[in-house]
TIKEVO-862004 format. One record per residue (C-alpha): x, y, z. Coordinates in steps of 0.02 Angstrom, whole numbers. Layout:
N
[[X, Y, Z]];
...
! end
This chain:
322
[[1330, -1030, -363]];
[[1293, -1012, -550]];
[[1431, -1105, -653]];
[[1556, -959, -662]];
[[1552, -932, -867]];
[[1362, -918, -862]];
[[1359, -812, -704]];
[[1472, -684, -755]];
[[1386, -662, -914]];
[[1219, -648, -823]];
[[1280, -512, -712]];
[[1360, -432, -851]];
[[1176, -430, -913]];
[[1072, -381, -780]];
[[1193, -246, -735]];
[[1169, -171, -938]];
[[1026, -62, -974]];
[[1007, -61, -1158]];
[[901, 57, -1226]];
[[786, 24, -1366]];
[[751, 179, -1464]];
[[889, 177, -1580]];
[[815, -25, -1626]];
[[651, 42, -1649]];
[[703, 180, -1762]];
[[813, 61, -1871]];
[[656, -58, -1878]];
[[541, 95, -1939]];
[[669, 126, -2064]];
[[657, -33, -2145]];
[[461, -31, -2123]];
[[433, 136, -2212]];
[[554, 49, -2367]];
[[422, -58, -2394]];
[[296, -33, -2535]];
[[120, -8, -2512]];
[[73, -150, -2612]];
[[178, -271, -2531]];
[[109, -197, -2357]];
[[-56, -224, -2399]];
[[-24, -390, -2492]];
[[70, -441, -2305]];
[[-72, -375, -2188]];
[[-174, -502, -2251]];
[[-126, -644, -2144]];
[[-23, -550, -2033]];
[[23, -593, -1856]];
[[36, -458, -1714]];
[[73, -451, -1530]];
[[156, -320, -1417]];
[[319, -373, -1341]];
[[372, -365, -1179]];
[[460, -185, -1224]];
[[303, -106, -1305]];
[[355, -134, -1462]];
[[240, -206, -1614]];
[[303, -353, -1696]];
[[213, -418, -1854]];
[[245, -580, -1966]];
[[166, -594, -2110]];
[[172, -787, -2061]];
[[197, -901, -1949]];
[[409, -888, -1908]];
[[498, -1029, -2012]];
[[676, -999, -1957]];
[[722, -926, -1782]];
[[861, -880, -1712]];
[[865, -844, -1504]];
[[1005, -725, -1431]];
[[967, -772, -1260]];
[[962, -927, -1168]];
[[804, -916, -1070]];
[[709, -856, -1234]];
[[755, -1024, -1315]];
[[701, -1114, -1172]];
[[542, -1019, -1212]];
[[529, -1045, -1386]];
[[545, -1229, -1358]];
[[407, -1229, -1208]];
[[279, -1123, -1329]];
[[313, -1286, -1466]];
[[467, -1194, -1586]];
[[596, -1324, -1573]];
[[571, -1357, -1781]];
[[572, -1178, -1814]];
[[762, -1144, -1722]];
[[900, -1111, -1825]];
[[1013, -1055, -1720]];
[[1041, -975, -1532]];
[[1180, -908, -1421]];
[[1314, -1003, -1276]];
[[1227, -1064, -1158]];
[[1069, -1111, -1235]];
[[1084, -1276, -1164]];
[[883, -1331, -1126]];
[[793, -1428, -1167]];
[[931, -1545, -1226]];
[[900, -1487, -1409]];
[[937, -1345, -1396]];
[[1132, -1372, -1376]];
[[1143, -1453, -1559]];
[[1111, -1266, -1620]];
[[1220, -1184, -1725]];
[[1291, -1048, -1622]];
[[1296, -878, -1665]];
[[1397, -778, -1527]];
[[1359, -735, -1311]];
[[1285, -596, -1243]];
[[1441, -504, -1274]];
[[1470, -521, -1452]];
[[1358, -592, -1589]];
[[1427, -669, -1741]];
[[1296, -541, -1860]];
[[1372, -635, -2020]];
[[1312, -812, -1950]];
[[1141, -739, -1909]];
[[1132, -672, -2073]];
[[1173, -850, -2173]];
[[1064, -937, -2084]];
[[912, -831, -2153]];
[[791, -792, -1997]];
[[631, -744, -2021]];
[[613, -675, -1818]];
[[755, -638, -1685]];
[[738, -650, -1505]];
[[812, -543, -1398]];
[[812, -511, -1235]];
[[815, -317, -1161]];
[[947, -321, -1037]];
[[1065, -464, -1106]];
[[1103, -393, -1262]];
[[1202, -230, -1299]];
[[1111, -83, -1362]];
[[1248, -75, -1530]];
[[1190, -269, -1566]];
[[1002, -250, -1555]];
[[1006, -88, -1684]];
[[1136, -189, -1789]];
[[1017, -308, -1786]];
[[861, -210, -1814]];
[[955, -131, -1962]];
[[952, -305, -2057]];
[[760, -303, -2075]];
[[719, -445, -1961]];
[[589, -441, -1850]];
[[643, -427, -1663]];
[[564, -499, -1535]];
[[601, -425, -1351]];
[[567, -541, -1204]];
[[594, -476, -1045]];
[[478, -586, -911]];
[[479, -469, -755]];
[[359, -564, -647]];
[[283, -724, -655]];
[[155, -725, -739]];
[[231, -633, -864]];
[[323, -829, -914]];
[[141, -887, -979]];
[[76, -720, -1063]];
[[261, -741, -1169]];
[[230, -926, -1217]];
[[64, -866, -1263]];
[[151, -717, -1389]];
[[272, -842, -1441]];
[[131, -974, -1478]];
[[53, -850, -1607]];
[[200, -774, -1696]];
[[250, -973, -1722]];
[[87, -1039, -1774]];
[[89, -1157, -1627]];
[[-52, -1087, -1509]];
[[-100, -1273, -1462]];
[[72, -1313, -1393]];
[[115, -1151, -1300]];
[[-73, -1136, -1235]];
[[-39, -1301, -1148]];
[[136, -1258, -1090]];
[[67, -1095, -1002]];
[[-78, -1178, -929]];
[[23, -1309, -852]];
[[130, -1163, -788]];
[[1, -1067, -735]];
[[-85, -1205, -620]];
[[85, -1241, -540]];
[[98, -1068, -501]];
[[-59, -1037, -450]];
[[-50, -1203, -315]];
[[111, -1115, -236]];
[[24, -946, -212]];
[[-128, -1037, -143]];
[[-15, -1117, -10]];
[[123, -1018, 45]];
[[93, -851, -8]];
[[13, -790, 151]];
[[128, -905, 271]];
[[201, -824, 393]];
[[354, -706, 303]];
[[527, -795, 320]];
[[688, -655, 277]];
[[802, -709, 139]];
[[953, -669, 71]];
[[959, -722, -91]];
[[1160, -762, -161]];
[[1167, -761, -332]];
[[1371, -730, -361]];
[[1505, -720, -197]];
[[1660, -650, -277]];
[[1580, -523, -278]];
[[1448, -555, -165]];
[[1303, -505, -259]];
[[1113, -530, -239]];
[[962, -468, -345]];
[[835, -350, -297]];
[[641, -320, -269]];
[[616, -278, -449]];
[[707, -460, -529]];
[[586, -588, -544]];
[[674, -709, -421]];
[[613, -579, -305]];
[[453, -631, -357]];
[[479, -800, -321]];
[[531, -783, -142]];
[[359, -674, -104]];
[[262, -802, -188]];
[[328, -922, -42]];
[[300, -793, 91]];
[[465, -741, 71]];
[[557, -572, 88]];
[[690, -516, -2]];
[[794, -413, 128]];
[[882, -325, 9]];
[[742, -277, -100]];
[[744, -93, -114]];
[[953, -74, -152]];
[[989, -33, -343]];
[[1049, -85, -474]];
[[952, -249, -494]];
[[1106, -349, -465]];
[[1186, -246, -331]];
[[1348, -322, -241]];
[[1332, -324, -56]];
[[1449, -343, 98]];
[[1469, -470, 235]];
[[1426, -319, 352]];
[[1265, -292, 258]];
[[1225, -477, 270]];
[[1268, -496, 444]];
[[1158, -333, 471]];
[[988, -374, 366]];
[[1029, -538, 481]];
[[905, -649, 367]];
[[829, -797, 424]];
[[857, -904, 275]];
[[997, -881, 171]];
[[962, -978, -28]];
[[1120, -989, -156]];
[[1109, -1005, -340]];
[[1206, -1161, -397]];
[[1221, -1239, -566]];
[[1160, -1401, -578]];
[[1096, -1411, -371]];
[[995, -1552, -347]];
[[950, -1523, -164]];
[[916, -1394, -44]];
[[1052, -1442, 80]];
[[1198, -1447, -61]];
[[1362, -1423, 10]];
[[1426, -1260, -55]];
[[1588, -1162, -11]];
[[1493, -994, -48]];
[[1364, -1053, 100]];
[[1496, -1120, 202]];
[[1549, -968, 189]];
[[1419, -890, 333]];
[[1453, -1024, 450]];
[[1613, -917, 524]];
[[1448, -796, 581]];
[[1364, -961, 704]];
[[1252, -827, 768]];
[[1194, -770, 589]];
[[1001, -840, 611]];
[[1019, -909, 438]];
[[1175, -1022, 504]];
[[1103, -1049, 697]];
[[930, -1130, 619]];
[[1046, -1195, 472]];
[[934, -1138, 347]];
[[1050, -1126, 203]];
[[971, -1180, 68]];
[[1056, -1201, -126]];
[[946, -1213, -300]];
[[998, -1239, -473]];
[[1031, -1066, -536]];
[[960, -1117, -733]];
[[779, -1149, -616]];
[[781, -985, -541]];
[[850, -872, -622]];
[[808, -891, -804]];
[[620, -819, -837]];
[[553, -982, -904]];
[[430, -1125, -855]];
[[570, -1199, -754]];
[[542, -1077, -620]];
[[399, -1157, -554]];
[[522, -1294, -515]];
[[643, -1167, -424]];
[[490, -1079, -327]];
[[422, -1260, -271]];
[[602, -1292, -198]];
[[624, -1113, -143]];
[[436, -1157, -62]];
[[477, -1317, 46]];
[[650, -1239, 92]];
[[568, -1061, 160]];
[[436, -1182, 244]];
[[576, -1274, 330]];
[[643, -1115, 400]];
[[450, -1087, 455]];
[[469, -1268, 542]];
[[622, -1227, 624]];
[[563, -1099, 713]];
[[482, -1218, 850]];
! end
């Protein structure tokens, strides 16, 4: 599984639904207390994109000093060339190695607002459903321009380096990043998306047992390699399961989130777990399959390296089948 500190906070995450209106009326506040000369003067060189909550976010430069409040949006901001720009960035912002000489300035649970504050940001990324509705509008109430990232499919990884690239002022770097992505990507749907479906159950926590449904973007993952999420359709997005269910949906291929898994066949206690069930497909064609939990489940260029292992693995459950 996930290393237990990281995973609970990640659940803790997906399982919050923040909502952003009272962030976007704190950042209209401190817009309309601007004056119109200084508007104008700004709108000169100003940089705009859309975020991936709908909001607009303008610089009136390139960012200087960045702060990230969530770990897979500093992996991004490194990817999309940022790395001089970061000033600072929550636990668990441990890649690329880099990153963990940040300053830290609080979890998803609590941020240290003071810290943020001294260390003088000029942009704030957040991400939607990792960060508590009260800290976002705390945050937007400071004047600093927040950017949401919320990748919800896969392609949605590149279009945010892209974003990224222009409110940084490094369009070269995080051009090449997503276009490296992009062609990785695009080689895995080429091959395996139209192989012949394998069931999966996809283990992201066992105590509870908990998986992640169609609408999380490891889903998309496992349909890129002909996959199929058999619990798909349940809600919330992280929705704890039961044996019963498991043994039920009786999925072909069973693939466990572990931190730090360097091979498909890892030996895990959580998939150990199944082999009390010997007539569980998943166990009879032993097609339990681990994957380093940073690779697939943080939205960042290091999930084409989960979905090529997630790839081979769901094509030796396909080879099994003889």
């Amino acid at each position: 599984m996930l290393g237990r500190s990281f995973a609970g906070g990640l659940l803790a995450a997906l399982l919050a639904v923040p909502l952003v209106a009272p962030v976007a009326a704190a950042a209209a506040s401190v817009a309309s207390a601007s004056s119109p000369a200084a508007a104008s003067a700004a709108a000169t060189n100003a940089i705009t994109v859309i975020d991936d909550v709908g909001r607009t976010v303008t610089l009136p430069a390139p960012a200087r000093r960045v702060i990230s409040v969530a770990p897979h949006a500093t992996e991004l901001l490194y990817a999309a060339g940022g790395g001089a720009a970061m000033v600072g960035a929550v636990s668990y912002s441990d890649y690329p190695e880099a990153a963990r000489a940040l300053p830290r300035v609080g979890d998803n649970r609590s941020l240290d607002l003071e810290r943020i504050v001294a260390l003088k940001p000029d942009l704030i990324v957040v991400w939607r459903h990792g960060n508590a509705d009260r800290q976002t509008a705390q945050l937007a109430a400071l004047g600093i321009p927040l950017y949401f990232s919320e990748p919800k499919r896969l392609d949605d990884v590149a279009v945010s380096l892209d974003k990224l690239g222009r409110l940084l002022g490094t369009r070269e770097q995080a051009d090449r990043a997503a276009a490296d992505y992009r062609q990785r990507i695009a080689a895995l749907r080429a091959r395996y998306s139209a192989r012949p479906p394998v069931t999966v159950f996809l283990q992201i926590w066992d105590r509870p047992l908990t998986t992640l449904n169609g609408a999380q973007i490891v889903s998309d993952v496992l349909r890129l390699c002909g996959g199929r999420n058999v619990f798909a359709a349940l809600q919330p997005v992280a929705p704890t399961v039961s044996d019963e269910a498991v043994l039920a949906a009786d999925p072909e291929a069973i693939v466990a989130t572990a931190q730090g898994a360097t091979a498909s066949d890892a030996s895990l206690p959580s998939l150990d777990r199944w082999r009390r069930w010997p007539s569980l497909a998943a166990v009879a064609r032993g097609n339990l399959f681990a994957v380093d939990g940073d690779w697939l489940t943080r939205p960042t260029t290091r999930l084409a390296l989960g979905a090529e292992q997630v790839c081979r693995d769901l094509e030796t459950a396909r080879e099994r089948r003889r």
